[in-house]
C-alpha positions as CSV (number, residue, x, y, z in Angstrom):
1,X,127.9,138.5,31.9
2,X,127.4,141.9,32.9
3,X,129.1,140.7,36.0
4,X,131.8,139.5,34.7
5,X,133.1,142.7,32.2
6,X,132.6,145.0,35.6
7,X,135.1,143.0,37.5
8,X,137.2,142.9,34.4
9,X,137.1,146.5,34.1
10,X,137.3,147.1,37.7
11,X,140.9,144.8,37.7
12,X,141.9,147.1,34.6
13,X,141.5,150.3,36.3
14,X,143.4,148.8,39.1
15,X,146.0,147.8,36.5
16,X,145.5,144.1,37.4
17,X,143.6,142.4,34.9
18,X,143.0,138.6,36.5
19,X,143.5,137.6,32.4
20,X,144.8,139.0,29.4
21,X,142.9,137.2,27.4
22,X,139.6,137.7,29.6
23,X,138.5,140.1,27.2
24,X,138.5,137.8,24.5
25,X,136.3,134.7,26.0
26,X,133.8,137.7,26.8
27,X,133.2,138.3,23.8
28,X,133.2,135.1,22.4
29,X,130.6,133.8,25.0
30,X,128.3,136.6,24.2
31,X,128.5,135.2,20.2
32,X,127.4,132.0,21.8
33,X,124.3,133.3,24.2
34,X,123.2,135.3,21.3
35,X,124.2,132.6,18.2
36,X,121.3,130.5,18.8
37,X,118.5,132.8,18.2
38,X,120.1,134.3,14.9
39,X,120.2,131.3,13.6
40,X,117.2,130.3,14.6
41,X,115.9,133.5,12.9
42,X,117.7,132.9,9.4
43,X,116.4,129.3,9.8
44,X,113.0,130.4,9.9
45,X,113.5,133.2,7.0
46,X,115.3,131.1,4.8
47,X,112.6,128.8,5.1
48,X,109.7,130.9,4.5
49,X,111.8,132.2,1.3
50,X,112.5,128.4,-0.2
51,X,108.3,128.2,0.7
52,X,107.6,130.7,-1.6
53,X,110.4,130.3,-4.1
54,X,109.0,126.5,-4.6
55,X,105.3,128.0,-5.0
56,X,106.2,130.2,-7.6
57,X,108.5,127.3,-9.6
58,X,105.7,125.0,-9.3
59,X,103.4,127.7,-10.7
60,X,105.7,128.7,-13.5
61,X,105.9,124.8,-14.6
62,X,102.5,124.5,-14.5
63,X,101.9,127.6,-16.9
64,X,105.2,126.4,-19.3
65,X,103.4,122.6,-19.0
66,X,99.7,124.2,-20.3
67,X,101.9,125.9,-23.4
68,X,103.9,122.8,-24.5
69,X,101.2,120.5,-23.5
70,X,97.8,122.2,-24.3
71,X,94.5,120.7,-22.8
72,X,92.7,121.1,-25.8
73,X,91.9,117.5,-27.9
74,X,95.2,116.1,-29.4
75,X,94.4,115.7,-33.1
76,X,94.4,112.0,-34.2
77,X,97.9,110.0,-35.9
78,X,96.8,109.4,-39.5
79,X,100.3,107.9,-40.7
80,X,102.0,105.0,-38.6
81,X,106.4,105.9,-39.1
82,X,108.3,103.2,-39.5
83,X,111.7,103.1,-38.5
């Protein structure tokens, strides 16, 4: 790629660019080359942050499950409702 924007400037300086719109497709091929590994990298750190995010929500039920629901002997049903 390096390559490629010398020449490109070199045809510039002679004030002959071999494309006007050279420029462009360099810089959009070095989004691609480097596209992969970003994403690759938010891939991995979004997935490390959903990890954790669903180790916290499954301890945070299990504390609100322990209040609503407490382990302690459930006291026995004396009256039988009818409805």
């Amino acid at each position: 790629m390096q390559e490629y924007l010398d020449r490109y400037m070199r045809a510039l300086k002679d004030g002959e660019p071999e494309n006007t719109f050279a420029i462009h497709l360099l810089f959009i091929e070095a989004a691609m080359i480097n596209w992969q590994p970003y994403m690759a990298y938010l891939t991995e750190e979004t997935n490390e942050g959903v990890s954790h995010l669903h180790g916290r929500l499954t301890e945070i039920h299990s504390h609100i499950c322990r209040l609503i629901v407490p382990s302690s002997p459930r006291l026995p049903i004396t009256k039988k409702m009818n409805i």
